[in-house]
VEXNU-22498 format. One line per field, with one value per residue (C-alpha): x, y, z; residue in three letters; residue number from 1. Coordinates in nm, 3 decimals. Layout:
N
xx = [X	...]
yy = [Y	...]
zz = [Z	...]
aa = [ala	...]
i = [NUM	...]
This chain:
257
xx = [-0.120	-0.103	-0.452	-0.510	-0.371	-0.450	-0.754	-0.811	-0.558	-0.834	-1.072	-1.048	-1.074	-0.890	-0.555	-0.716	-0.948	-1.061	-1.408	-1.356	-1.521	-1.649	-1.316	-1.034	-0.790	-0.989	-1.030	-0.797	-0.968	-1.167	-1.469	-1.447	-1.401	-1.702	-1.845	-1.758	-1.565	-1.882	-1.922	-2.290	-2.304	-2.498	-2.405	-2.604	-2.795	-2.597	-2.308	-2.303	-2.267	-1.909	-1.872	-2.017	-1.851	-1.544	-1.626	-1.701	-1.400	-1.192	-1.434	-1.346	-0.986	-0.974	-1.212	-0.940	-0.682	-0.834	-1.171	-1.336	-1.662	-1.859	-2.249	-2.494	-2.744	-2.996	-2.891	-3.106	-2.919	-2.843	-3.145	-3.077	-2.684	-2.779	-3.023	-2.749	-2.519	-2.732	-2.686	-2.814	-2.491	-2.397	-2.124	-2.356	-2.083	-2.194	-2.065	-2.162	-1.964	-1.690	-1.692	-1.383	-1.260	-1.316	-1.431	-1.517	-1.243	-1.388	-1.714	-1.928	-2.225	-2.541	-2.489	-2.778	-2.712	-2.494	-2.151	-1.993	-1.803	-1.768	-1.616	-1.672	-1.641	-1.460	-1.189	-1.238	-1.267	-1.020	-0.722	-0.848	-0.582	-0.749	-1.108	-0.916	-0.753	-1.118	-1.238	-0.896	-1.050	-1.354	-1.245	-0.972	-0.683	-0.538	-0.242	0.105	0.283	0.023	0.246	0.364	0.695	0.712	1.014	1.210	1.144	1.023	1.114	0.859	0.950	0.715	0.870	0.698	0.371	0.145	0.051	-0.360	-0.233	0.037	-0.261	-0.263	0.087	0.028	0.134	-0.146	0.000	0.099	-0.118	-0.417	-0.301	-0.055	0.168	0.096	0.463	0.480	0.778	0.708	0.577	0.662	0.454	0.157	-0.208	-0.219	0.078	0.087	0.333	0.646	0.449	0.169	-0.003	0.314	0.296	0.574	0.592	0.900	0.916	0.701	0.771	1.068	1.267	1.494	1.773	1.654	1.533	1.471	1.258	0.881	0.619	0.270	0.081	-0.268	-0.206	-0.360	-0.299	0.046	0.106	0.180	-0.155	-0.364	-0.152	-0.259	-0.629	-0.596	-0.371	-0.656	-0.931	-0.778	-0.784	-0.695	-0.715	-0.617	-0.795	-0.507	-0.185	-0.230	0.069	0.250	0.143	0.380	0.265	0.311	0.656	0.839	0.993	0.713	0.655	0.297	0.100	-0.066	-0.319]
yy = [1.218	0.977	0.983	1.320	1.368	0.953	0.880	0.603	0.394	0.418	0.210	-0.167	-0.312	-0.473	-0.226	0.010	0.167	-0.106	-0.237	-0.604	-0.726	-1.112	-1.208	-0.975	-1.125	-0.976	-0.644	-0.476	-0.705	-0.496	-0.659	-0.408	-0.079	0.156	0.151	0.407	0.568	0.707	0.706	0.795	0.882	1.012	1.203	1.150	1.440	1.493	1.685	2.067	2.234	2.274	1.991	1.871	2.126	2.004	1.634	1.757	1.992	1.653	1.489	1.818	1.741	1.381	1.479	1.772	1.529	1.211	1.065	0.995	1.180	1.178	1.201	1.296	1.018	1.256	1.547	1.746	1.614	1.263	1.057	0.999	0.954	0.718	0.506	0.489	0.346	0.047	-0.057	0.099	0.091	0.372	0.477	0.586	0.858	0.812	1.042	0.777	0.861	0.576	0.473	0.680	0.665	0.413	0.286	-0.067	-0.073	-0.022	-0.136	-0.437	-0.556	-0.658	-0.559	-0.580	-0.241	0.081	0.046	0.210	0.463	0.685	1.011	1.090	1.417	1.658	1.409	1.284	1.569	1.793	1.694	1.703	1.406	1.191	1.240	1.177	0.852	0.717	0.826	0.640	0.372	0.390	0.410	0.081	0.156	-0.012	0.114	0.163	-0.060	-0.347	-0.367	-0.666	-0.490	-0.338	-0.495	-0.354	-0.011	-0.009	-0.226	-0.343	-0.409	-0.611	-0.638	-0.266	-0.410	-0.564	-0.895	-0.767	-0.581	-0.769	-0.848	-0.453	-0.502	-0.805	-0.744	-0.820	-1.031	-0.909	-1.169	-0.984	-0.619	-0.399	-0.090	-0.025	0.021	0.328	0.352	0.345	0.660	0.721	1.032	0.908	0.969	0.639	0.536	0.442	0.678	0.541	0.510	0.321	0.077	0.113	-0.099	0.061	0.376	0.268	0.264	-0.001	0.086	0.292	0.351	0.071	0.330	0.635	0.541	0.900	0.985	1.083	0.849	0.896	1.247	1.350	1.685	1.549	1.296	1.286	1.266	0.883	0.846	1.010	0.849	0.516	0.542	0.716	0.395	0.189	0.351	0.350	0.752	0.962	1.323	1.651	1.543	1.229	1.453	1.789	1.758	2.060	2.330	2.478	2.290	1.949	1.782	1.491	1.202	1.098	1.411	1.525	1.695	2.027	2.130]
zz = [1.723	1.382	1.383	1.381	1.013	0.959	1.039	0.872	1.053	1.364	1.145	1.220	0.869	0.621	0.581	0.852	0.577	0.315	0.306	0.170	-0.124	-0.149	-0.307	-0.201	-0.510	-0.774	-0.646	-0.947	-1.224	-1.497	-1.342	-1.054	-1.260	-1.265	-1.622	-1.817	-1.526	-1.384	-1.009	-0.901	-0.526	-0.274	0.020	0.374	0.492	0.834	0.661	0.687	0.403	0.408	0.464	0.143	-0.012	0.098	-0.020	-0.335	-0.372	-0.334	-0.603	-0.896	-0.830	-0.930	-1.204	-1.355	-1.367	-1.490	-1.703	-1.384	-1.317	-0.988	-1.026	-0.757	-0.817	-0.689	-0.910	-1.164	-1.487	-1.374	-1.405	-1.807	-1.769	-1.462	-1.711	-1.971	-1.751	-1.752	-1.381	-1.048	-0.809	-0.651	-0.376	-0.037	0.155	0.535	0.855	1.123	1.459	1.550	1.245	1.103	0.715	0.535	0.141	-0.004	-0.320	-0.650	-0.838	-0.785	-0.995	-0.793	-0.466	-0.225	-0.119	-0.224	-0.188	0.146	0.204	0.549	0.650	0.991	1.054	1.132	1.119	0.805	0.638	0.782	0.481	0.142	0.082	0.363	0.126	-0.199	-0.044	0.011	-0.345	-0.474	-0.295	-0.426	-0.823	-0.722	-0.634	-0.326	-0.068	-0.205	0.045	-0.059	-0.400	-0.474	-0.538	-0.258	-0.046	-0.336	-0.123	0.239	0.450	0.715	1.093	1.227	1.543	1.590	1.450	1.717	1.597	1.549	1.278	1.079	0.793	0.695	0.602	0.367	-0.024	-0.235	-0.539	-0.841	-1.046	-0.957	-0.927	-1.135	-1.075	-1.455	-1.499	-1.250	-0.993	-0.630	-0.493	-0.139	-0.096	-0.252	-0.057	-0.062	0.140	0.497	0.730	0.878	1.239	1.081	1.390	1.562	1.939	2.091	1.921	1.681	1.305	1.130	0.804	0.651	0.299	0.201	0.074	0.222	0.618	0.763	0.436	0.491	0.346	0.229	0.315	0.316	0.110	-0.189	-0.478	-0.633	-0.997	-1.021	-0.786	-1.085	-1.353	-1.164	-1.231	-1.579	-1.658	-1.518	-1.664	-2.045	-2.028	-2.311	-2.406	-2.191	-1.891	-1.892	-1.942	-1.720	-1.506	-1.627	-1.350	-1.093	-0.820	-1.001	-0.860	-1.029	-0.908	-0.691	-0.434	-0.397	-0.638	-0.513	-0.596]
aa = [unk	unk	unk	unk	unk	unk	unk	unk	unk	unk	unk	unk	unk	unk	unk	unk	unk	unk	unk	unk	unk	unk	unk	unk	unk	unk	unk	unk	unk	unk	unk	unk	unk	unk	unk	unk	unk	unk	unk	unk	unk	unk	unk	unk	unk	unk	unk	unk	unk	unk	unk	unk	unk	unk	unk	unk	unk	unk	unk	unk	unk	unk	unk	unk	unk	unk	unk	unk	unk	unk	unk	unk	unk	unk	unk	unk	unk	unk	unk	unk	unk	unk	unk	unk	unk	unk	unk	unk	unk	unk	unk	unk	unk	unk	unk	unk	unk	unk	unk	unk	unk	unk	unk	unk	unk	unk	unk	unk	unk	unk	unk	unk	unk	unk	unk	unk	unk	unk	unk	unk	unk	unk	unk	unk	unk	unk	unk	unk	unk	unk	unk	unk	unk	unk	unk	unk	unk	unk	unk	unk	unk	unk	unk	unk	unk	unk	unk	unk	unk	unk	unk	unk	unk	unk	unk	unk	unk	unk	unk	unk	unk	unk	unk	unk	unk	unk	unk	unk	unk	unk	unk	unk	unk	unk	unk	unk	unk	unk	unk	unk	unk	unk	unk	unk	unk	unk	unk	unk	unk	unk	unk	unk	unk	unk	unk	unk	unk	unk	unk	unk	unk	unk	unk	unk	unk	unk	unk	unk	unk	unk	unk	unk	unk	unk	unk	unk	unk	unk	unk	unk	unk	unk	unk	unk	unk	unk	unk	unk	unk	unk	unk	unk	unk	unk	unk	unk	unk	unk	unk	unk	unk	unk	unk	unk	unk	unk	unk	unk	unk	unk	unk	unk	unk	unk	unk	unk	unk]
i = [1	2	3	4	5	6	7	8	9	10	11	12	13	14	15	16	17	18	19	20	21	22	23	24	25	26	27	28	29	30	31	32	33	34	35	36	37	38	39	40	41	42	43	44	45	46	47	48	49	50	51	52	53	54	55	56	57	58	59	60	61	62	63	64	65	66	67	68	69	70	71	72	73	74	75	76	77	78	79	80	81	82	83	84	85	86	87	88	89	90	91	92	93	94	95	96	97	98	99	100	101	102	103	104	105	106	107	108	109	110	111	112	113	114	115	116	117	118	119	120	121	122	123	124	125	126	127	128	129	130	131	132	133	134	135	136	137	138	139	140	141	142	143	144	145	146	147	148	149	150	151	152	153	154	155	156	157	158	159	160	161	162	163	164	165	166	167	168	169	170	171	172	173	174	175	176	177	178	179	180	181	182	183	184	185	186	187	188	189	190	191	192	193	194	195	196	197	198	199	200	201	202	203	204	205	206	207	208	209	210	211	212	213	214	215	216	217	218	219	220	221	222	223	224	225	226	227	228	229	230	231	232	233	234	235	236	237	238	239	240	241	242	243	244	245	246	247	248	249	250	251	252	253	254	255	256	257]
């Protein structure tokens, strides 16, 4: 099944996976990026071990190839870098049954309670892409096929789509996101698959010059997927530029890892 590689498209939210913010236009606005790319979390009991371990295998890869740093809230060494941060939000990563995949996009100042984020397990948990989408989620970025570019390279049938789910196919407008000059990556995590919410089992989204080609994957993040928050997050140094190891693949094909 879809679902058993997509889990996230089981969620009923806003694009399958998104927890909304008050204002959904402003959710790519430097208002909503976590200060100083710091993302304190904390991780619910209920997870096994490996499971954390795999949570927080996905959290060292984003960190190797971008500024971004995940910090257990509840760690040893965090109470002084938490104080310096000068706020107290924090990402809470729940495993409540029925719940599936899903992540409330990027950072937001005064909330009345930790920012959400849930991995049910196993399902969840069983791709390290489908737990790297949600963290992607998490530092801002949104779903490729939400560009506001994006007719320039899929082509949407909503004939396929029942009607319940034509909003997770809207484009989000390009006055309050960016691509940051990147091309459009098919095969990025954050990409729906061609049978995304299909009603009839048909196609409901597919390649404008290429219709039999794959999209999106839950492998792991792709090179323009990293580049997209290292953009965002005014990254320099070695942790911005790493994409020189065998397993990196250009022109848009996953990055692994």
């Amino acid at each position: 099944m879809l679902t058993d590689m997509y889990p996230e498209l089981s969620s009923r939210l806003y694009q399958g996976d998104i927890i909304l913010p008050v204002s959904r236009n402003a959710i790519m606005s430097d208002y909503y990026k976590w200060p100083k790319a710091i993302i304190p979390y904390t991780i619910h009991y209920n997870f096994t071990q490996d499971e954390r371990s795999k949570i927080r295998m996905a959290m060292d890869t984003i960190e190797s190839k971008t500024c971004l740093k995940f910090v257990d809230k509840n760690g040893g060494n965090a109470t002084q870098l938490l104080k310096e941060l000068g706020h107290s939000e924090y990402v809470y990563i729940g495993r409540e049954r029925n719940k599936g995949c899903n992540a409330m996009i990027g950072y937001h100042r005064e909330m009345s309670g930790p920012h959400s984020m849930n991995l049910e397990a196993p399902s969840c948990i069983s791709y390290q892409g489908t737990v790297q989408h949600e963290l992607l989620h998490v530092a801002g970025l949104l779903h490729e096929q939400a560009r506001a570019d994006r007719d320039n390279a899929v082509i949407i049938y909503w004939e396929n789509i029942d009607k319940t789910y034509w909003p997770d196919f809207n484009k989000v407008p390009d006055n309050v996101t960016t691509t940051f000059g990147l091309p459009y990556d098919y095969t990025s995590v954050m990409h729906y698959p061609r049978y995304a919410f299909s009603k009839n089992g048909k196609e409901t989204i597919v390649a404008k010059h290429e219709p039999s080609m794959s999209l999106g994957q839950r492998i792991g993040a792709t090179i323009n997927d990293l580049r997209k928050v290292n953009a965002m997050y005014n990254c320099n140094g070695a942790a911005a530029t790493p994409y020189t190891n065998a397993g990196d693949y250009q022109g848009g094909a996953y990055h692994i890892f």
